[in-house]
N, CA and C atoms as a LAMMPS dump frame, in Angstrom:
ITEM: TIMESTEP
0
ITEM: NUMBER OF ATOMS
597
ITEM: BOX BOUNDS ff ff ff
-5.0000000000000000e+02 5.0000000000000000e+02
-5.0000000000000000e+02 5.0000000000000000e+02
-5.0000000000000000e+02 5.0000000000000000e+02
ITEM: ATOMS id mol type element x y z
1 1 1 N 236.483 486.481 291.325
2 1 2 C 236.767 485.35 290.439
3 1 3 C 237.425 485.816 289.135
4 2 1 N 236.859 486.425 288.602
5 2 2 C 237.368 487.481 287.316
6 2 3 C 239.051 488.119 287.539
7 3 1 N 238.783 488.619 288.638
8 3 2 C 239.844 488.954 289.06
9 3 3 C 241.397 487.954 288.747
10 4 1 N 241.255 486.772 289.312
11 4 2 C 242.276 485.404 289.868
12 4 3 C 242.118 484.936 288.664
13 5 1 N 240.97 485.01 287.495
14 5 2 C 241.262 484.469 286.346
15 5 3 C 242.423 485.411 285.574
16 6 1 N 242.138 486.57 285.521
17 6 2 C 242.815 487.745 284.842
18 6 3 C 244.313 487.126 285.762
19 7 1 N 244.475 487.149 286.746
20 7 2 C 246.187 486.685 287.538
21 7 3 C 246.643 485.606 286.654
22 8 1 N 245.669 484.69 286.871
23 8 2 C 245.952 483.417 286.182
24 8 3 C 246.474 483.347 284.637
25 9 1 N 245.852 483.618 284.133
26 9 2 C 246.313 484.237 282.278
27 9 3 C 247.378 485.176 282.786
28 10 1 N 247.789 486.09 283.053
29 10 2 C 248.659 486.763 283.284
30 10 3 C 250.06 486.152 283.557
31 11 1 N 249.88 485.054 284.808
32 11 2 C 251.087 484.528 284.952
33 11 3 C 251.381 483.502 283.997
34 12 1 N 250.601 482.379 283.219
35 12 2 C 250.923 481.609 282.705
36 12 3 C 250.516 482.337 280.828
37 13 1 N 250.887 483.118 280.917
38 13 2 C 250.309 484.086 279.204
39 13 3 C 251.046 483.573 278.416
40 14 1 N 252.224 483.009 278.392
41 14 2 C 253.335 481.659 277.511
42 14 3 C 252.028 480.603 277.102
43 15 1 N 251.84 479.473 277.938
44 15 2 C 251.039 478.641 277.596
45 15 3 C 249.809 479.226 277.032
46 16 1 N 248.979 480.311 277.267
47 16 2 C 247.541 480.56 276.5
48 16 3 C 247.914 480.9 275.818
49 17 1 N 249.196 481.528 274.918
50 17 2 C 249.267 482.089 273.884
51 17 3 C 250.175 481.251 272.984
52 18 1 N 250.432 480.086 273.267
53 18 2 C 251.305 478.78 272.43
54 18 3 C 249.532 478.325 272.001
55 19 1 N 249.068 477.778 272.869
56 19 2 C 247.804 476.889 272.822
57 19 3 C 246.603 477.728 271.728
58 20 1 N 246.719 479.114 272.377
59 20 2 C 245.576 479.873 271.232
60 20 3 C 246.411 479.776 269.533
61 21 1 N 247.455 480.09 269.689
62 21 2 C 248.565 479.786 268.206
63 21 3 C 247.996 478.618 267.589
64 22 1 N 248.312 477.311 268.379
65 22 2 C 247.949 475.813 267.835
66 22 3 C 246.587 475.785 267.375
67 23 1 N 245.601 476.164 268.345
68 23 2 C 244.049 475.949 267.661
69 23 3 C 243.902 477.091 266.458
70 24 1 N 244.43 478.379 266.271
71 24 2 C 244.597 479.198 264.619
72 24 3 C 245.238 478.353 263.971
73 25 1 N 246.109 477.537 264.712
74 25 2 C 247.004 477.087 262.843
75 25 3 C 246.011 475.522 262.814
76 26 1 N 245.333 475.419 263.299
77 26 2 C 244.209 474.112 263.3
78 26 3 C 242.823 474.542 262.826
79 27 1 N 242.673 475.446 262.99
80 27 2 C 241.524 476.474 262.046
81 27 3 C 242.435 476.82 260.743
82 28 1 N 243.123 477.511 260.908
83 28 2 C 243.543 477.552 259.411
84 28 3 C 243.67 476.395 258.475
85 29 1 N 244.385 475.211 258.977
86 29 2 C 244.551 474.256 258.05
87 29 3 C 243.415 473.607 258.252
88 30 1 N 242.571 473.736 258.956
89 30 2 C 241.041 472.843 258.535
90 30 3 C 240.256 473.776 257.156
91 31 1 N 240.507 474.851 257.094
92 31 2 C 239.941 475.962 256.366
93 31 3 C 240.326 475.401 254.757
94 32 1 N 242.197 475.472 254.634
95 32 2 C 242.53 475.282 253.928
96 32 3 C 242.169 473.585 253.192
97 33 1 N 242.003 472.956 254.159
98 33 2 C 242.1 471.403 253.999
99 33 3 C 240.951 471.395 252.621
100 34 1 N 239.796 471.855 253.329
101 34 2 C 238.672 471.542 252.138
102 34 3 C 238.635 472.185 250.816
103 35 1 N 239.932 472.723 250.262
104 35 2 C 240.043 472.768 249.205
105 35 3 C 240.946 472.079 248.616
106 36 1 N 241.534 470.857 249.347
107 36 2 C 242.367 469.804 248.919
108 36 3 C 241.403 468.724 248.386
109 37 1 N 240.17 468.78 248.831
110 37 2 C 239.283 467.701 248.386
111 37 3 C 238.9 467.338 247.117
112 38 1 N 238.718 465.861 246.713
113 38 2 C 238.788 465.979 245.309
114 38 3 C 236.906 466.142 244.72
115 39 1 N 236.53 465.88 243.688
116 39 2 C 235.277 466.212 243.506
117 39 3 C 233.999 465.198 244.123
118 40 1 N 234.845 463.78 243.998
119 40 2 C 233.901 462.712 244.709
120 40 3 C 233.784 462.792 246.296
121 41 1 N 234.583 463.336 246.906
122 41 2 C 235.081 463.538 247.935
123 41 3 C 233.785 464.967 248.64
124 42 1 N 233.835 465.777 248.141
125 42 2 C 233 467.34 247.952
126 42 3 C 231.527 466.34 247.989
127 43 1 N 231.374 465.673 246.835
128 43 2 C 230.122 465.214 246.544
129 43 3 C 229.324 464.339 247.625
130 44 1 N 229.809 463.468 248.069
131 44 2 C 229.855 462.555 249.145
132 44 3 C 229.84 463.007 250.724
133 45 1 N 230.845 464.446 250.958
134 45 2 C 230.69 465.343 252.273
135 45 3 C 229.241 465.744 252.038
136 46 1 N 228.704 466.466 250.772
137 46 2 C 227.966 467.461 250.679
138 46 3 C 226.567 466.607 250.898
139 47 1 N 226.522 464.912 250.704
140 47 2 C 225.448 463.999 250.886
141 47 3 C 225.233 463.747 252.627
142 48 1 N 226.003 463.627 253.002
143 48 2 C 226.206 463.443 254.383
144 48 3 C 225.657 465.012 255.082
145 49 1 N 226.468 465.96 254.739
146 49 2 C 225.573 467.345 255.094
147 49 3 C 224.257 467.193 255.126
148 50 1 N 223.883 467.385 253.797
149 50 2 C 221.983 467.715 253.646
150 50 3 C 221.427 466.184 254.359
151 51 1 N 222.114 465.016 254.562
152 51 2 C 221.095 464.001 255.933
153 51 3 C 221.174 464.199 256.645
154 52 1 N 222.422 465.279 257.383
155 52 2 C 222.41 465.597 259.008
156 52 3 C 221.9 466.313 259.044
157 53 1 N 221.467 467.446 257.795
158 53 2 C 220.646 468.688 258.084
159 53 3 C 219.329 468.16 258.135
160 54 1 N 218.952 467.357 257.181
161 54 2 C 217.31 466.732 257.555
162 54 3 C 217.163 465.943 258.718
163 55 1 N 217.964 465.135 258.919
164 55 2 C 217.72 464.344 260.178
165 55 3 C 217.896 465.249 261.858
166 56 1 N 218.401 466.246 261.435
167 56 2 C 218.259 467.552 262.815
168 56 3 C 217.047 467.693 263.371
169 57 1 N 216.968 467.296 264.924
170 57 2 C 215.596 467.408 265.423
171 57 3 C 215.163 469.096 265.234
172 58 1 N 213.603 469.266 264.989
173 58 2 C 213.445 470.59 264.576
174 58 3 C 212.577 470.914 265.945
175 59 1 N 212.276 470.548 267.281
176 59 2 C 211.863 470.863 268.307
177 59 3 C 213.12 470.011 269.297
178 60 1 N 212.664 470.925 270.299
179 60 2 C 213.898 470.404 271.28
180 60 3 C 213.731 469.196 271.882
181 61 1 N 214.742 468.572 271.796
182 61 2 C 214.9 466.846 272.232
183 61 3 C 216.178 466.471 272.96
184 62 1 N 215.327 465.815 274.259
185 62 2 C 216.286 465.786 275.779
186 62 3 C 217.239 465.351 275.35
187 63 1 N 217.332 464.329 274.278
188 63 2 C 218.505 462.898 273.971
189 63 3 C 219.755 463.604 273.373
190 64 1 N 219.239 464.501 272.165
191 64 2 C 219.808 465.035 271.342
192 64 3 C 220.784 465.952 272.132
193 65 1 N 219.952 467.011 272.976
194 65 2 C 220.926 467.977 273.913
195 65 3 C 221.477 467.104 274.906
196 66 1 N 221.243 466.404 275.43
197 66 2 C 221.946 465.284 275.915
198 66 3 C 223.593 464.631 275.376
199 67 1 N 223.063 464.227 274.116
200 67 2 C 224.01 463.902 273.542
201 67 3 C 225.525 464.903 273.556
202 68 1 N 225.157 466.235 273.012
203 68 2 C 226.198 466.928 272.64
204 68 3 C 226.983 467.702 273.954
205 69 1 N 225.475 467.399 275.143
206 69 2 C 226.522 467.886 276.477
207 69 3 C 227.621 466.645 277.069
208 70 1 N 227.13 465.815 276.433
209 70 2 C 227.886 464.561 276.981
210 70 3 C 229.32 464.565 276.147
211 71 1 N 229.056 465.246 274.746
212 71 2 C 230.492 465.087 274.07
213 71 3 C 230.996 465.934 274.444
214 72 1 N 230.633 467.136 274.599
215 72 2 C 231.708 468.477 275.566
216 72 3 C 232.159 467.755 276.859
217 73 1 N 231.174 467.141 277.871
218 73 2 C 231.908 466.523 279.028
219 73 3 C 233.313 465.534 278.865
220 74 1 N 233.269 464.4 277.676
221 74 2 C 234.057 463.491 277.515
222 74 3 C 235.479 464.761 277.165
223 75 1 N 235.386 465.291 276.334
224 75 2 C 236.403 465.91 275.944
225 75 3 C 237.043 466.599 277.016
226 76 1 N 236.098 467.197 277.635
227 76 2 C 236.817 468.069 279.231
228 76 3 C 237.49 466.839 279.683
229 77 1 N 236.966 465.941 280.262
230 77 2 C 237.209 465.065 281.122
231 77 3 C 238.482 464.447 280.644
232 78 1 N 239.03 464.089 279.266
233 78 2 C 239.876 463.947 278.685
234 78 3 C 240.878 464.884 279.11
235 79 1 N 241.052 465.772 278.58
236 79 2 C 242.236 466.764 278.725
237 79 3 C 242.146 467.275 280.023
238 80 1 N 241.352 466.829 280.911
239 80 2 C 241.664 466.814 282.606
240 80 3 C 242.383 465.521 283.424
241 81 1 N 242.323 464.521 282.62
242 81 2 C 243.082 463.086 282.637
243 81 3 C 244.301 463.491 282.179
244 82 1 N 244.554 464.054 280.812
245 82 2 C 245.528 464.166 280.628
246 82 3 C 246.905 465.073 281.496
247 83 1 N 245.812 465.975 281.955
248 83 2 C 246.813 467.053 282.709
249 83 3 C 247.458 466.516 283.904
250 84 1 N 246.991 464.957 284.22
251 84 2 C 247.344 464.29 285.691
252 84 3 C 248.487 463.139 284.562
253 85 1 N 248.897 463.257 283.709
254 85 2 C 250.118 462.653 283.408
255 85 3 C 250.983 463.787 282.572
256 86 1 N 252.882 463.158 282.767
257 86 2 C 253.915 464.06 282.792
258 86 3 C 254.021 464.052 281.441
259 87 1 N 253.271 462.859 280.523
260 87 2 C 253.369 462.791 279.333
261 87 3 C 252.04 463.813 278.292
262 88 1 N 251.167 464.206 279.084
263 88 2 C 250.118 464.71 278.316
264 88 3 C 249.959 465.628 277.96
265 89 1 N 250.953 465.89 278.357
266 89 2 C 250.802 468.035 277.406
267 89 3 C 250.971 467.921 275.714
268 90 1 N 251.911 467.265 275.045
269 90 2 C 251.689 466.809 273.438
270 90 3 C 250.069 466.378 273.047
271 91 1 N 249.772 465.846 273.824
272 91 2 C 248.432 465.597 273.675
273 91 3 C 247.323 466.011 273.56
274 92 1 N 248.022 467.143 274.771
275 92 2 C 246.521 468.111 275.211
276 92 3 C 246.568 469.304 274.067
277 93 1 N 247.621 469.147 273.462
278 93 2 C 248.036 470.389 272.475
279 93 3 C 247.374 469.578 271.248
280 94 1 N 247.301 468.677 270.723
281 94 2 C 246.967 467.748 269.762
282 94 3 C 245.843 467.734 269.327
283 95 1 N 244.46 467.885 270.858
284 95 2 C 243.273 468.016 270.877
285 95 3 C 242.812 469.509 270.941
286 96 1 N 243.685 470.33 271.126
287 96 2 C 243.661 471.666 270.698
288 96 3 C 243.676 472.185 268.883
289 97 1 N 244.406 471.482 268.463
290 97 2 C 244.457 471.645 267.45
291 97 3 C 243.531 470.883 266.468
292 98 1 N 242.968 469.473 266.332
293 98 2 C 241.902 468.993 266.205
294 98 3 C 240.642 469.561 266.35
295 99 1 N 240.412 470.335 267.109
296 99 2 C 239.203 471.282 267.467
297 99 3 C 239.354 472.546 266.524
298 100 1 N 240.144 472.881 266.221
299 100 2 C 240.587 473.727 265.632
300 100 3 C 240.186 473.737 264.011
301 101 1 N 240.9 472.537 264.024
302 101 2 C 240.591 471.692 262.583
303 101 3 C 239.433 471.73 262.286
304 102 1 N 238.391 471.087 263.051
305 102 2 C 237.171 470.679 262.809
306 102 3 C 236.18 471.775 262.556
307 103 1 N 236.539 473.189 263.118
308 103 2 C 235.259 473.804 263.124
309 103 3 C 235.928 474.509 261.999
310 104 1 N 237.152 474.695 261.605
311 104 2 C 237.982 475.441 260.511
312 104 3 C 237.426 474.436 259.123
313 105 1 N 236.998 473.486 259.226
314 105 2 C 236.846 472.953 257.688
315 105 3 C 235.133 472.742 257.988
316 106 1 N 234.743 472.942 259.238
317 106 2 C 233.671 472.567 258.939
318 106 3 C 232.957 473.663 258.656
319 107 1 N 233.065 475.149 258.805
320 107 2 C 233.073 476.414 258.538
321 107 3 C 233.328 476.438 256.743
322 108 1 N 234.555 476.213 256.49
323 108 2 C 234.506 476.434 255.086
324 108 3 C 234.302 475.567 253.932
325 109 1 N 233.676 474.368 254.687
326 109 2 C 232.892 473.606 253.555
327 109 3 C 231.379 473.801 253.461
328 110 1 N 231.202 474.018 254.781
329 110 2 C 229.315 474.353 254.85
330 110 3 C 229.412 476.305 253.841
331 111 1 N 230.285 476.847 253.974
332 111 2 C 229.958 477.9 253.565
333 111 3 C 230.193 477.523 251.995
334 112 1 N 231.334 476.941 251.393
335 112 2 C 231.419 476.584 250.193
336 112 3 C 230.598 475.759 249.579
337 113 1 N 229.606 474.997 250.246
338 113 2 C 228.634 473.996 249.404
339 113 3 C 227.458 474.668 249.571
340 114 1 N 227.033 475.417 250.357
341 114 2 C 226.002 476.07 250.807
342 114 3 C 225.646 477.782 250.227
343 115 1 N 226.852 478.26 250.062
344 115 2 C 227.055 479.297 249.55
345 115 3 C 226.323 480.271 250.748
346 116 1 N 225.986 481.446 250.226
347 116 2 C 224.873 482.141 251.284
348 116 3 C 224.402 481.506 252.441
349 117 1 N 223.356 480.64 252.328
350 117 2 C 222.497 479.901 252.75
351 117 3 C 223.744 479.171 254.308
352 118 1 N 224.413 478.328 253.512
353 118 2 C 225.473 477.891 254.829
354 118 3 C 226.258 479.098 255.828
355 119 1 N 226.458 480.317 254.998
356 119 2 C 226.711 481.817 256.017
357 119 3 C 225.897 481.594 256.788
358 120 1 N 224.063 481.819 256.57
359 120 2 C 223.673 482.182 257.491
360 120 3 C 223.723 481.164 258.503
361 121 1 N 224.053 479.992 258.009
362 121 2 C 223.371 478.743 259.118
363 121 3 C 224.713 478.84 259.979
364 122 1 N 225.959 478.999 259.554
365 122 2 C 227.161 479.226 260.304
366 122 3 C 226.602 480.338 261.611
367 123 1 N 225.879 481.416 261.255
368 123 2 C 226.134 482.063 262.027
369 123 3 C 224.734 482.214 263.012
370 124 1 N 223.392 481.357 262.489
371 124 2 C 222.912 481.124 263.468
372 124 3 C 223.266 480.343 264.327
373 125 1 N 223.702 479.09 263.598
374 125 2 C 224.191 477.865 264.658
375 125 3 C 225.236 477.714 265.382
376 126 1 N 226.245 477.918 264.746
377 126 2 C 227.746 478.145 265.23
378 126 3 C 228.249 478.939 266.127
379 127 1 N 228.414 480.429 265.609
380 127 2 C 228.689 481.359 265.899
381 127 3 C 229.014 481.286 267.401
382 128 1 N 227.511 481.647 268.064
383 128 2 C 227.355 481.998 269.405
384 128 3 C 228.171 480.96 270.62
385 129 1 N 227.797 479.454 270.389
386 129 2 C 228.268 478.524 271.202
387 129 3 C 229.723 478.793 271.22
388 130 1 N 230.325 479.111 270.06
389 130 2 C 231.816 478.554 269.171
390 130 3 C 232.416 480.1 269.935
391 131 1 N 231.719 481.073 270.732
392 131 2 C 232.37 482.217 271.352
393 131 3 C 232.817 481.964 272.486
394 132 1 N 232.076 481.191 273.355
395 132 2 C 231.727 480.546 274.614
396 132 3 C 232.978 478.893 274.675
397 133 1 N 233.003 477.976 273.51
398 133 2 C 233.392 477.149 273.724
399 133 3 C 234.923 477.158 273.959
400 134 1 N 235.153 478.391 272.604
401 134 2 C 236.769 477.949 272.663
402 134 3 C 237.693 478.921 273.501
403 135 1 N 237.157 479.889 274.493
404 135 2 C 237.685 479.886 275.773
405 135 3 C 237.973 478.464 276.719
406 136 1 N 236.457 478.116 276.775
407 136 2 C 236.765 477.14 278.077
408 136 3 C 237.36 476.127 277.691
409 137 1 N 237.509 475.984 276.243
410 137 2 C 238.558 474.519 275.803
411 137 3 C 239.866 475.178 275.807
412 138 1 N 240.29 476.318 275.655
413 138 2 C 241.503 477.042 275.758
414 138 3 C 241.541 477.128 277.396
415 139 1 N 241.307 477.129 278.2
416 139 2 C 241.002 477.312 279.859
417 139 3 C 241.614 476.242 280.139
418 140 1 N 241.078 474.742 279.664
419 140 2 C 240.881 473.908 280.405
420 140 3 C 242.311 473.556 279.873
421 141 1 N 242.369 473.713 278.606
422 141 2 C 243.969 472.663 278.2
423 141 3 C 244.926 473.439 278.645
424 142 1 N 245.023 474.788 279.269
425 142 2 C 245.705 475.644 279.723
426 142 3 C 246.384 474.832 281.358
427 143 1 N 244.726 474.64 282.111
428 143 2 C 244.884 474.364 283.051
429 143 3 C 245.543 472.821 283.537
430 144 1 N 245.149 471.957 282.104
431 144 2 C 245.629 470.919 282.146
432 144 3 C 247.305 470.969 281.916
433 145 1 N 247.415 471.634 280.91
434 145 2 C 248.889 471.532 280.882
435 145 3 C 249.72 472.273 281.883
436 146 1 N 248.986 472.925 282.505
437 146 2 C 250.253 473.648 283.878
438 146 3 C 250.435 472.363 284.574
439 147 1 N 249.524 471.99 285.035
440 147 2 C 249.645 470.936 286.193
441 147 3 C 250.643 469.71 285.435
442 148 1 N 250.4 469.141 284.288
443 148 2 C 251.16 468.574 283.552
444 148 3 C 252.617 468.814 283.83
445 149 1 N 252.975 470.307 284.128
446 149 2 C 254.434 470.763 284.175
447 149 3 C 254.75 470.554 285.759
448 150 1 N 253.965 470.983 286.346
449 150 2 C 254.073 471.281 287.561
450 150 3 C 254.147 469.556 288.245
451 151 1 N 253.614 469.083 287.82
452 151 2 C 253.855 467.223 287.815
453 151 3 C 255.242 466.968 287.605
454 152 1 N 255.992 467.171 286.51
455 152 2 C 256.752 466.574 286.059
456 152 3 C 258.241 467.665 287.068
457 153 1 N 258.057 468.9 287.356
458 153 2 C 258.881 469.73 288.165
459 153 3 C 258.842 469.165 290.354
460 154 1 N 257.655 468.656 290.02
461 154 2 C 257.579 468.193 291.493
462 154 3 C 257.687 466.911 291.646
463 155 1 N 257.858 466.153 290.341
464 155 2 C 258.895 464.505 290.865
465 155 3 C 260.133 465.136 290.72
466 156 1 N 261.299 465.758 289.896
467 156 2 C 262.029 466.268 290.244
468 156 3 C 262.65 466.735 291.659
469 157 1 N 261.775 467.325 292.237
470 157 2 C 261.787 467.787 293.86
471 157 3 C 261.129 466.93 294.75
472 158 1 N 260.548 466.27 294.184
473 158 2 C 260.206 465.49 295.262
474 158 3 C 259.029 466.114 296.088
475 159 1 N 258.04 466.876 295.253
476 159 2 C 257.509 467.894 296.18
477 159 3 C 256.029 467.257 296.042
478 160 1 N 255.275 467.519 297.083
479 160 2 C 253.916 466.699 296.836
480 160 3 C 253.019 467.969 296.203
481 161 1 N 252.021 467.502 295.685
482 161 2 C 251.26 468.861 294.877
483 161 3 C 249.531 468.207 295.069
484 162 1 N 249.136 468.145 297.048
485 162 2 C 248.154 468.003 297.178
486 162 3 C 247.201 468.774 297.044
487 163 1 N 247.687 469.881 297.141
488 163 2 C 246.861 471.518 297.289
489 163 3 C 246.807 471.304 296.028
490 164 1 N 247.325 471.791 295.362
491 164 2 C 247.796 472.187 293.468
492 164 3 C 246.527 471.056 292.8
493 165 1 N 246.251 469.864 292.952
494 165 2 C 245.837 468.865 292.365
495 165 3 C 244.087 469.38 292.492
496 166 1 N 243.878 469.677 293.877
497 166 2 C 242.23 469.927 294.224
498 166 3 C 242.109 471.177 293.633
499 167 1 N 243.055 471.754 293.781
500 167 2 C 242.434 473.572 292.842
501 167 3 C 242.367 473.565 291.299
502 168 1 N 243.22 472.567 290.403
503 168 2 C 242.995 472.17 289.316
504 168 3 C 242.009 471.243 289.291
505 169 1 N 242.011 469.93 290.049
506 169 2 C 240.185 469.568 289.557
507 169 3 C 238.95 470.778 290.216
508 170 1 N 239.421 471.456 291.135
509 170 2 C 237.989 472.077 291.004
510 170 3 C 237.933 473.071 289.667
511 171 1 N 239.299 473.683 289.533
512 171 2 C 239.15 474.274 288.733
513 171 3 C 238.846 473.809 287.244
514 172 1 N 239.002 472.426 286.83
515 172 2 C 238.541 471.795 285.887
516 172 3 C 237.366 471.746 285.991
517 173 1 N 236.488 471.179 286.969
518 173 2 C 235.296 470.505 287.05
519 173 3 C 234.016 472.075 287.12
520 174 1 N 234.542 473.355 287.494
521 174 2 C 233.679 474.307 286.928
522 174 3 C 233.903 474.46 285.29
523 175 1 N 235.065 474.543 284.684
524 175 2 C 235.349 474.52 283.439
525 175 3 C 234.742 473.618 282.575
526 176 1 N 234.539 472.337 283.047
527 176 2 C 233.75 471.433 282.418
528 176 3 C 232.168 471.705 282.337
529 177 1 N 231.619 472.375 283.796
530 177 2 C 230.237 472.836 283.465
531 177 3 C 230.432 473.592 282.763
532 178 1 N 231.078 474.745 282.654
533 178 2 C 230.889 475.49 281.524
534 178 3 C 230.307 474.857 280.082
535 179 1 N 231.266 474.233 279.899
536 179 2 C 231.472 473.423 278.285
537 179 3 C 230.365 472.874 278.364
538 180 1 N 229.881 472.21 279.012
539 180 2 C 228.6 471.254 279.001
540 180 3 C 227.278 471.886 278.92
541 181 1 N 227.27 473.561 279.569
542 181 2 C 226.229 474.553 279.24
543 181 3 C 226.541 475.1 277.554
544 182 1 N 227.424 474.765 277.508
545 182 2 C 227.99 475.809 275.905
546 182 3 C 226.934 474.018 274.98
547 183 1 N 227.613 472.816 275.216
548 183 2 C 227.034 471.812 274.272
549 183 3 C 225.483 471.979 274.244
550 184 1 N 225.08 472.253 275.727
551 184 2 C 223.412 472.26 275.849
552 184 3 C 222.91 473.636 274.737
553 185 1 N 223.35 474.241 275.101
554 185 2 C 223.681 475.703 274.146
555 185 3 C 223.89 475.742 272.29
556 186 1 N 224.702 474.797 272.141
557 186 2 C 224.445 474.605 271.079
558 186 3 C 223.433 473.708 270.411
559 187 1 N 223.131 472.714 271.162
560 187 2 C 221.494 472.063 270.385
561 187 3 C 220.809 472.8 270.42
562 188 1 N 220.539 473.955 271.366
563 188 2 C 219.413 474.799 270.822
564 188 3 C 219.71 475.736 269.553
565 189 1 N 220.817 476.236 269.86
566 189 2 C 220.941 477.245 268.482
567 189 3 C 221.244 476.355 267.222
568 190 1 N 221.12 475.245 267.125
569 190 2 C 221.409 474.235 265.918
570 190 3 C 219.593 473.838 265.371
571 191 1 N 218.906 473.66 266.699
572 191 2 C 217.324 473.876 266.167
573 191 3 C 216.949 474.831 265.829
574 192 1 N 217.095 476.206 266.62
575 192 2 C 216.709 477.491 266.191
576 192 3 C 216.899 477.643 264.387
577 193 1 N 218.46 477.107 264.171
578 193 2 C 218.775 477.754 262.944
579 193 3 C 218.169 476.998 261.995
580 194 1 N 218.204 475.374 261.94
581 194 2 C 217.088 474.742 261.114
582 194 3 C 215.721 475.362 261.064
583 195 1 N 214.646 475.636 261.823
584 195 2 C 213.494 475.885 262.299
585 195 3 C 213.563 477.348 260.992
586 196 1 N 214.748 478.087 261.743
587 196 2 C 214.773 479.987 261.033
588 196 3 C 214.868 479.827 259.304
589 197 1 N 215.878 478.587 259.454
590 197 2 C 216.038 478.793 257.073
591 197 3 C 215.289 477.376 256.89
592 198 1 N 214.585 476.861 257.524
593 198 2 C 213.539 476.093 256.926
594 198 3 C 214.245 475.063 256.516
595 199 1 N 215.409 474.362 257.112
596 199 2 C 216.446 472.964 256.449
597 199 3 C 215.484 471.996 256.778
């Protein structure tokens, strides 16, 4: 398996390395973003922080891990929809970069309002899932956007792409468990890290 993945990146190393580009310059400008913020703006994020940090279940709760495997699923499932239209590769690149964004400002505002204290919680909570996730979201929009091409090259030809279609949803639909073990994955290390600095 390792093996056919390593082929796989290999032959298509154009697209993982456009797509890994887009989610850095979506981390970067999420990074940068939160120092565009004005002071009411800071004040008002930083209120919303410390209620999500108190309102964080501090023992494990089915609903809660529930919840966040369900938002990794929607998102897979998304950019696996998308990869079955000729139009969705802008898209799938879009939500690459959005992800990007999000953990890029959400990284350097928890560390900037938090100082220390938000380091460590970055790197109990974050860290580990955020190693795991943004492969398989880089995987999947990879995989979505070949087929995307390969769609739009086989109405051209006229070529049917029945085979091609089942090896990309299977190959989506393990990619999606993945992600959905990484969301389950992160409610725990999001309790752990409340529980460890006492939020």
């Amino acid at each position: 398996m390792w093996r056919k993945l390593g082929e796989h990146i290999r032959q298509y190393w154009i697209i993982y390395l456009t797509l890994s580009s887009v989610y850095l310059a979506g981390l970067v400008f999420g990074a940068v973003g939160v120092s565009a913020l004005g002071t009411s703006e800071t004040s008002q994020l930083g209120k919303f922080l410390n209620t999500l940090l108190t309102s964080q279940p501090k023992t494990l709760d089915p609903t809660f891990l529930g919840q966040l495997a369900r938002d990794m699923f929607i998102m897979m499932a998304g950019i696996w929809i998308l990869g079955l239209t000729i139009i969705g590769a802008p898209l799938i690149y879009l939500i690459v970069f959005t992800r990007g964004f999000i953990l890029g400002f959400t990284v350097s505002f928890i560390i900037g309002v938090k100082g220390t204290l938000g380091l460590a919680l970055i790197l109990t909570t974050v860290l580990v899932p955020t190693l795991f996730a943004i492969p398989l979201l880089l995987l999947g929009a990879g995989l979505a956007t070949i087929f995307s091409f390969l769609l739009l090259r086989g109405k051209a030809r006229g070529e049917s792409l029945r085979r091609e279609f089942l090896y990309y949803t299977a190959a989506a639909t393990f990619v999606s468990l993945g992600a959905v073990a990484v969301g389950v994955a992160q409610g725990y290390f999001s309790i752990l890290g409340v529980r460890l600095l006492g939020l």
